[in-house]
C-alpha positions in Angstrom: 26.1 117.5 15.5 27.4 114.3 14.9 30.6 114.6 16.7 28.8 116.0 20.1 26.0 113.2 19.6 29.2 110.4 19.5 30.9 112.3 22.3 28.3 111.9 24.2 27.3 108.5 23.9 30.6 107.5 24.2 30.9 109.6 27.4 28.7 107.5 29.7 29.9 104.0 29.2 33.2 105.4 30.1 32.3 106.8 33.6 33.1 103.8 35.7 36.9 103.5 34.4 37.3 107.1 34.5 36.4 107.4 37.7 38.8 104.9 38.7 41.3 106.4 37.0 40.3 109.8 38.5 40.5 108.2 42.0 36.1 108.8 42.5 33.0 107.7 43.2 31.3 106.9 39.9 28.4 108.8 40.5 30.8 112.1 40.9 32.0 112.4 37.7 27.7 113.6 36.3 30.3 116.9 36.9 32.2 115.7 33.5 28.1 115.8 32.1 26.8 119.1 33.3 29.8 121.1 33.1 29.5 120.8 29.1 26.1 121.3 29.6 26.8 124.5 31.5 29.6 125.5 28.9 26.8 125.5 26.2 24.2 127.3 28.1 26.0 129.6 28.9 27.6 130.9 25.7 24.4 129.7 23.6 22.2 133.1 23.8 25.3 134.5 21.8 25.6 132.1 19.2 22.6 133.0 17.0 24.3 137.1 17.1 27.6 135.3 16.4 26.3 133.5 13.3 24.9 136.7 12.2 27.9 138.5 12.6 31.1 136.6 11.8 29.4 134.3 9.2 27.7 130.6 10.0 30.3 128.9 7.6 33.2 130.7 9.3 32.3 130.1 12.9 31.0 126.9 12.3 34.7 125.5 11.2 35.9 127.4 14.5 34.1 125.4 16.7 34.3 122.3 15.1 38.3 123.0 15.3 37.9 123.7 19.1 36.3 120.8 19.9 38.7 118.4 18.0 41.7 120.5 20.3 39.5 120.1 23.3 39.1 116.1 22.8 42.8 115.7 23.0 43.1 117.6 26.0 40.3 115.3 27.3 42.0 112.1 26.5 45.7 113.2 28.4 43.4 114.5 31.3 44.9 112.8 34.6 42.9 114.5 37.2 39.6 115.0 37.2 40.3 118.9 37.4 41.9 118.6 34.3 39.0 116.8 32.8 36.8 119.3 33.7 38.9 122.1 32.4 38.5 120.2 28.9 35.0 119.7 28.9 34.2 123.2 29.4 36.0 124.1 26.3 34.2 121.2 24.6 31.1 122.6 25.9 32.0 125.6 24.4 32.6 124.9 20.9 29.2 122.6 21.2 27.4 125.7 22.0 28.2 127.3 18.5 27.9 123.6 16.3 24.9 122.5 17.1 22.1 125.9 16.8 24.4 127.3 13.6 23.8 123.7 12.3 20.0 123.9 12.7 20.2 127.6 12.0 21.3 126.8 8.4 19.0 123.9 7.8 15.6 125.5 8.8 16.4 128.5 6.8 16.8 126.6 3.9 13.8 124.6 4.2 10.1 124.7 3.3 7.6 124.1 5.7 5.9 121.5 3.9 9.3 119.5 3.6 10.1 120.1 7.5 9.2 116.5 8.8 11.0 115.0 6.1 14.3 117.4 6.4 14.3 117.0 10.1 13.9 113.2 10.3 16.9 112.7 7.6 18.7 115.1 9.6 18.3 113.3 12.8 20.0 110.4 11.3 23.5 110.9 11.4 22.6 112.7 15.1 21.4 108.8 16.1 24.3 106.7 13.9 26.6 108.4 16.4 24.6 107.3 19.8 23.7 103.9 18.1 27.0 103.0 17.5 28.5 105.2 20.4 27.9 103.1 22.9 29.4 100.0 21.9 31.9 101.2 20.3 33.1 103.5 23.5 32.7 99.8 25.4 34.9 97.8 23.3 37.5 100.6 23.8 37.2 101.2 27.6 36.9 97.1 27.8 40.1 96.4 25.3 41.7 99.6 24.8 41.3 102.1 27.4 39.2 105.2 28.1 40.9 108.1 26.6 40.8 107.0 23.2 37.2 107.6 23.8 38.3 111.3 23.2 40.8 110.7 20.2 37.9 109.0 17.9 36.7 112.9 17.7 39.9 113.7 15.5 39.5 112.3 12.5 35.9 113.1 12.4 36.5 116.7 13.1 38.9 116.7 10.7 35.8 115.0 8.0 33.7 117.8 9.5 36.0 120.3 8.7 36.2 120.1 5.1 32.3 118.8 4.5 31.5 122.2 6.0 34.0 124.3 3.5 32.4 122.2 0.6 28.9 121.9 1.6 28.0 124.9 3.9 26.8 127.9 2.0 27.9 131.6 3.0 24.9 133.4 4.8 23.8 136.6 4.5 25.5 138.7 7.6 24.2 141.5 10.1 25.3 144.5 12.0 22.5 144.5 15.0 24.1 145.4 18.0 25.2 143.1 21.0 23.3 142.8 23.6 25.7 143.0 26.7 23.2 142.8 29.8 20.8 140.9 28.0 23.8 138.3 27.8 25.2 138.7 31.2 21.9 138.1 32.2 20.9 134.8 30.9 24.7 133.6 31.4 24.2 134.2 35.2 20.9 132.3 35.5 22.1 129.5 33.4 25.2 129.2 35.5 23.6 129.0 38.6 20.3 127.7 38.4 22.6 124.7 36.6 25.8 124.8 39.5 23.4 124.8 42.1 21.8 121.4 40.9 25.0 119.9 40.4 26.2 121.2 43.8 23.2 119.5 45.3 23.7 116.0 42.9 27.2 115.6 44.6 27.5 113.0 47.2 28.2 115.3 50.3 27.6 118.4 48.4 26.1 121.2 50.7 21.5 121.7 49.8 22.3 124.7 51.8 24.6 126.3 48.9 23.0 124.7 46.1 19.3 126.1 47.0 20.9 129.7 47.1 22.2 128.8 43.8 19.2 128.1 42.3 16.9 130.3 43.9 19.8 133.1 42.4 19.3 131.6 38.9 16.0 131.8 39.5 16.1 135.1 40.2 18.4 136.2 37.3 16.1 134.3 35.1 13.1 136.5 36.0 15.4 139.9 35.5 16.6 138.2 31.5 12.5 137.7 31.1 12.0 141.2 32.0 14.6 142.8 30.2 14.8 140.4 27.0 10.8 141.0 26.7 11.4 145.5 26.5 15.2 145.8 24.9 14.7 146.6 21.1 17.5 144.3 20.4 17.7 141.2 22.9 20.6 138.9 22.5 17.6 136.0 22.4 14.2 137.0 21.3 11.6 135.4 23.2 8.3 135.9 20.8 8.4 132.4 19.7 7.5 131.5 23.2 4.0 132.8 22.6 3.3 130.5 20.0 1.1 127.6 21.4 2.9 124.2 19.7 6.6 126.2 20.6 5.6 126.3 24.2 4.3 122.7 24.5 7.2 120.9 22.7 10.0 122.9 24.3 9.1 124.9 27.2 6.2 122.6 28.8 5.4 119.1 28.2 8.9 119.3 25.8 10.9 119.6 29.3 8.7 117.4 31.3 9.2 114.0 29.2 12.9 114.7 28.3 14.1 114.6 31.7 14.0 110.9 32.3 15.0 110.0 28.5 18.9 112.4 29.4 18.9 111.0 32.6 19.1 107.0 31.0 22.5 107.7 29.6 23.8 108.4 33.3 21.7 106.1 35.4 21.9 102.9 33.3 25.8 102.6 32.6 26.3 102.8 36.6 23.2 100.0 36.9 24.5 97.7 34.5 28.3 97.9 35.2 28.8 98.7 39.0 25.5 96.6 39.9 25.2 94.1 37.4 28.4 93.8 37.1 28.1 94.0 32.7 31.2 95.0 31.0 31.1 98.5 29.5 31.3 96.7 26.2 27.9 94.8 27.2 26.6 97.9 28.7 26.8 99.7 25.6 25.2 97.2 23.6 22.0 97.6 25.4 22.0 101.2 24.9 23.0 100.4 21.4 19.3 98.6 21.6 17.6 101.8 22.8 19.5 104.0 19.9 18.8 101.1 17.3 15.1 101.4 18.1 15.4 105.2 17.5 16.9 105.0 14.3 15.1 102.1 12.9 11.6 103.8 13.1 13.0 106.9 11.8 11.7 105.4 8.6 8.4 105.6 9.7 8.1 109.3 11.3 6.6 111.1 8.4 4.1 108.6 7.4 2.8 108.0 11.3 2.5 112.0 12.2 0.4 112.4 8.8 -1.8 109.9 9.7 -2.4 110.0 13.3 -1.4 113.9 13.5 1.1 115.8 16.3 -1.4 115.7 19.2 -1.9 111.9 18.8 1.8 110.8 18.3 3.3 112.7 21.1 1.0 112.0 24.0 1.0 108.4 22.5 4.5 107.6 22.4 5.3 109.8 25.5 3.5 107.1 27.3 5.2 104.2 25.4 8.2 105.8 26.1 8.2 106.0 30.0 6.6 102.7 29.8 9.6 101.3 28.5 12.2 102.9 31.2 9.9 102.2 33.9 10.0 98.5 33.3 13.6 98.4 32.1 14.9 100.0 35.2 12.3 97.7 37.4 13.0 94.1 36.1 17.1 95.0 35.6 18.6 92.2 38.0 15.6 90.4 38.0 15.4 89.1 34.3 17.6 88.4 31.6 20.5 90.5 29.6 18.0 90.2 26.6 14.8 91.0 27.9 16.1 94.4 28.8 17.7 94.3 25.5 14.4 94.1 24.3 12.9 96.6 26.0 15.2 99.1 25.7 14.7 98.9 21.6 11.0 99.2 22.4 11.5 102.1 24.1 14.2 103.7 21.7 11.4 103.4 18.6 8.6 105.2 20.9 11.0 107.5 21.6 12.1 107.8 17.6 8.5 109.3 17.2 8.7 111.1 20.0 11.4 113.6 19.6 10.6 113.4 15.6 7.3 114.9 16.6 8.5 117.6 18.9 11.4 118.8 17.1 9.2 119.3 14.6 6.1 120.4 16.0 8.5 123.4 17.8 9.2 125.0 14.4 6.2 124.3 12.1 4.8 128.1 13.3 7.6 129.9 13.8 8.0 132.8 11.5 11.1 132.7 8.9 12.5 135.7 10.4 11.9 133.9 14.1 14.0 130.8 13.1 17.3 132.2 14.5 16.3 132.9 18.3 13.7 130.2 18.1 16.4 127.6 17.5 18.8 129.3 20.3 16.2 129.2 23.0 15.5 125.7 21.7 18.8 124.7 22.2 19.0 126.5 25.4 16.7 124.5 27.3 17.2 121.5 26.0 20.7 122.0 27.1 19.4 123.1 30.6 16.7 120.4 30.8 19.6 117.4 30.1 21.5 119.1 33.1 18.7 119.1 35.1 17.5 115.5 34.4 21.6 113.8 34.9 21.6 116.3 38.5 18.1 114.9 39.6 18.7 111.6 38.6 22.3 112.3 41.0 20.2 113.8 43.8 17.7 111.0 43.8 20.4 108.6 43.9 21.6 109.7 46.9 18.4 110.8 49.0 17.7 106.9 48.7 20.7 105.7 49.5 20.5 108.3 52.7 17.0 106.9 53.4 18.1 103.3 53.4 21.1 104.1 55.5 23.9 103.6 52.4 26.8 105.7 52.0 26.0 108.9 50.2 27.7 108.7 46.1 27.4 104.5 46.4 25.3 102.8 43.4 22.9 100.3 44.4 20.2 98.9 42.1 17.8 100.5 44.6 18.7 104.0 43.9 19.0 103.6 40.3 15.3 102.2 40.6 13.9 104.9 42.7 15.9 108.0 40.3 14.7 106.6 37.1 11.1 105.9 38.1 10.9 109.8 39.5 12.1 111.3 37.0 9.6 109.1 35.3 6.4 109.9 37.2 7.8 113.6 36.8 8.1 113.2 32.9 4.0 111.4 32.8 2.7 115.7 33.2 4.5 116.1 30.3 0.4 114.2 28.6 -1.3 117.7 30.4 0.6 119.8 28.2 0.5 117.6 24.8 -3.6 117.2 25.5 -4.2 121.2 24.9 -2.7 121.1 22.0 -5.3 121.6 18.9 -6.5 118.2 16.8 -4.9 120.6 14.0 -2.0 121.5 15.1 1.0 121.4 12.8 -1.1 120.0 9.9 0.5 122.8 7.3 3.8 120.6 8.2 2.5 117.1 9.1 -0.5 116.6 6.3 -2.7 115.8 8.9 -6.0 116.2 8.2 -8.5 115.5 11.2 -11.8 114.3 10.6 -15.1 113.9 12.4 -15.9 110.6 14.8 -12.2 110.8 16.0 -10.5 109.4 12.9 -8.4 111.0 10.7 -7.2 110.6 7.2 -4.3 111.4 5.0 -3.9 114.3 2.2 
């Protein structure tokens, strides 16, 4: 998890020099983002039978070895075909790390010791986006991009051997596969996701990419049916049912994430094509944002006891598109350090945040759930940071249509216009955290509400 978290993050400071190195427009290359993102939605309904089947320890060193390979080919990538081709290889070795990770860690945990495990766990996710970003500047600045790519070696190496020693050997299963239950979910994924990213390209045809979603959501609606009656669906869907599931992942879950994953494209375009930062600059104010996150890390267990789930999570979700709404609105208005500023701001709101839900999503979901619980989990989260770079894209260039600007050219005014409708989009996101019970997740948070609106610890 830590080497996808620093690919990532080193990813998106990157884009401007790759894309002159590629020979196009910046904005193009959110096709490097969601075609890993595709890779892993695709191929991530099978991981969880995978696991089961081969052996998490086993397939975990696998992918970890595929996407070390699939780095290098990313660095000697010349065209942006051949970038591509990488990245979907990366994107599928992703799809098998990161839900056998969480896989292994949920099983072996308590309920009561959930908040705690999953905020120490989340650490070394947000060391690698802290330091991500400015490290992936000073390289693209001094060095040049693909070493990005290569700084995955010797960590995958590292991961490699902690998994041998550390990674214990789970128990194995025989279930059938679940061929049409796969084919199924692959094909929505694949196009409800191509035909955003169709529509997110400067020029791209709305014609094709509205039969392309309108197909995935069509396909999706055949997987509901037939994953909700087959005796042994590739993804089981019952944790879908449960009430704090459904509003941290599937509702208000979705809602508030898709302006946080579209921050990582937007803002490396504002601050370096439009503002005219270095990438090594630009990365240090999204170092600000991933410093805020990890800093208040500290403070997650403590907070969601006192205050409880329903509080936190509507609380910082507004704190958190607060903070983007006025970074993107004063950026080339105000000083570097001011947006440094509120960046961090946002980053600790948003430490909470994500503590809470990632939480929250497993704290009543059955032991033998945990497995298909934490695929689907993946899956649209995976979908959702698709969705949120492609409408961010989209966005970008409706305004710059509007205001008579070439299609695929970065102006402060579309960046603006993307981040704060994505962020008026994410807002709904308070309906969905409002229904949830005063109680809910206390078995895992300690909270204890009381009467007159306060609440008190255990």
């Amino acid at each position: 998890m830590f080497m996808a978290g620093l690919d990532a993050s080193v990813v998106v400071v990157a884009m401007p020099a790759m894309a002159r190195s590629f020979d196009v427009r910046p904005v193009d290359l959110n096709i490097g983002i969601t075609i890993y993102i595709l890779a892993q939605a695709v191929l991530l309904p099978a991981s969880a039978w995978i696991a089961d089947r081969f052996g998490a320890r086993r397939v975990f060193v696998l992918a970890l070895t595929a996407f070390t390979v699939a780095s290098v080919f990313c660095g000697g990538s010349r065209t942006l075909a051949e970038f591509i081709g990488a990245r979907i290889l990366q994107g599928a070795a992703a799809s098998l790390m990161t839900p056998i990770a969480r896989i292994v860690l949920l099983k072996s945990t308590q309920k009561e010791d959930l908040v705690s495990v999953i905020t120490i766990s989340t650490v070394p996710m947000l060391v690698a986006p802290t330091l991500g970003p400015a490290v992936g500047g000073f390289i693209v600045t001094y060095l040049s991009w693909p070493w990005i790519f290569l700084l995955n070696v010797p960590v995958g190496i590292a991961g490699v051997l902690l998994v041998l020693r550390f990674i214990p050997r789970l128990e194995e299963s025989r279930r059938p596969f679940d061929w049409l239950g796969f084919v199924l979910l692959a094909g929505a994924s694949a196009s409800l996701l191509s035909g955003f990213n169709v529509m997110s390209a400067s020029g791209g045809s709305w014609s094709v990419g509205g039969v392309l979603i309108a197909g995935g959501i069509a396909l999706g609606a055949l997987s509901f049916r037939h994953l909700t009656r087959h005796a042994h669906p590739v993804l089981s869907l019952r944790a879908a049912r449960i009430p704090t599931f459904a509003a941290t992942s599937l509702n208000g879950g979705v809602l508030v994430r898709l302006p946080v994953r579209a921050i990582p494209f937007v803002l490396p375009l504002l601050f370096e094509v439009v503002l005219r930062y270095s990438a090594f600059y630009s990365g240090l104010l999204l170092l600000a944002m991933n410093g805020g996150d990890l800093l208040l890390k500290t403070l997650a267990t403590r907070t969601l006891r006192r205050f409880g789930f329903r509080s936190v999570l509507m609380t910082t979700s507004i704190l958190t598109l607060a903070g983007i709404a006025a970074s993107v609105v004063l950026a080339g208005f105000t000083s570097y350090w001011v947006i440094f500023a509120l960046l961090g701001a946002c980053g600790m709101a948003r430490s909470l945040l994500f503590t809470g839900m990632g939480t929250l999503a497993f704290a009543d979901v059955p032991h033998e759930e945990l497995g298909s619980s934490t695929v689907l989990w993946n899956l649209v989260l995976q979908i959702t940071n698709a969705i949120g770079v492609s409408l961010a894209a989209i966005l970008m260039n409706l305004t710059s249509i509007v205001l008579g600007e070439p299609a695929g050219h970065v102006t402060l005014h579309n960046c603006q216009v993307a981040l704060l409708g994505l962020v008026l989009l994410g807002a709904l996101s308070l309906v969905s955290f409002a229904r949830l019970a005063p109680h809910a997740g206390a078995a895992v948070s300690g909270h204890r509400p009381v009467s007159g609106g306060e609440s008190a610890d255990v």
